[in-house]
C-alpha positions, 0 to 999 in steps of 0.5 A: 496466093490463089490458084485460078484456071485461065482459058484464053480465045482468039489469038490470044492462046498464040502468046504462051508457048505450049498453051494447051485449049483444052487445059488452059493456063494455071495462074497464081495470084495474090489475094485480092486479086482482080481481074485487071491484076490477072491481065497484066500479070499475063501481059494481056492490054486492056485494048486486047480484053474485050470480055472476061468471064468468071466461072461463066459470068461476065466480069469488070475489070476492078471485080475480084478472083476467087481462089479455083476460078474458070476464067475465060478471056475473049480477045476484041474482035479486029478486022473490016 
């Protein structure tokens, strides 16, 4: 198992009660993990994933997640 930090953006955060902005979500995962593991482990569609980076860097969804990762999650933008 891996331990990663997620921090989450748009209204994403509204989903996990008590989500803290500043501390963001601590998530454990199974080695190997990808990105796409990590957004359906938190229930996050890929129709709501409009960027993801690790550790600063933009990240594809088959990309893998090393253990201690910064993951930042950005909604896709809705509205007119």
């Amino acid at each position: 198992m891996i331990s990663v930090n997620v921090k989450l953006y748009g209204t994403l955060p509204w989903r996990f009660q008590g989500y803290d902005p500043e501390k963001g979500l601590t998530v454990q995962l199974g080695q190997g993990a990808r990105v796409l593991d990590l957004t359906e482990k938190l229930n996050i569609a890929p129709a709501d994933t409009g960027v993801v980076a690790i550790d600063g860097r933009v990240a594809k969804p088959e990309e893998r997640i090393r253990a201690g990762a910064t993951i930042r999650i950005f909604q896709v933008a809705h509205g007119g």
